[in-house]
N, C-alpha and C positions, 0 to 999 in steps of 0.2 A: 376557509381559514384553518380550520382543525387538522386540513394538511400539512398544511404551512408550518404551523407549529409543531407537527409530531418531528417533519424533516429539519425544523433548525434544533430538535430537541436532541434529533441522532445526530447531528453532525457533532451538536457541543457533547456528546459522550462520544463521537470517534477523537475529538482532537487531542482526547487525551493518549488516546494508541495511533495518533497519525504518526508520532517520530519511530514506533519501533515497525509501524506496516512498513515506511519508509526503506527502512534499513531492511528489511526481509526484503523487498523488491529489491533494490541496489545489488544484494547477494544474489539474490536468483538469478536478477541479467548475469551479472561477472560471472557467473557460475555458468550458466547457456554459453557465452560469448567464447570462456576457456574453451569449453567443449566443444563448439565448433571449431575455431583455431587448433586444440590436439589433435581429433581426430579429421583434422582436414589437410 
């Protein structure tokens, strides 16, 4: 049980940074994707 609880303890403190992890990932791909398409 005490796992249980620490992991829904982290996720209810990720969901406050899931919209901005979000947006960094979104960049990162676009960003990989251009770079393959330039330099390809």
């Amino acid at each position: 049980m005490a796992n249980g609880e620490e992991k829904y303890s982290f996720w209810t403190k990720y969901k406050k940074f899931a919209g901005n992890e979000i947006l960094l990932y979104v960049i990162m791909v676009m960003g990989i994707i251009l770079g393959i398409i330039i330099f390809s």
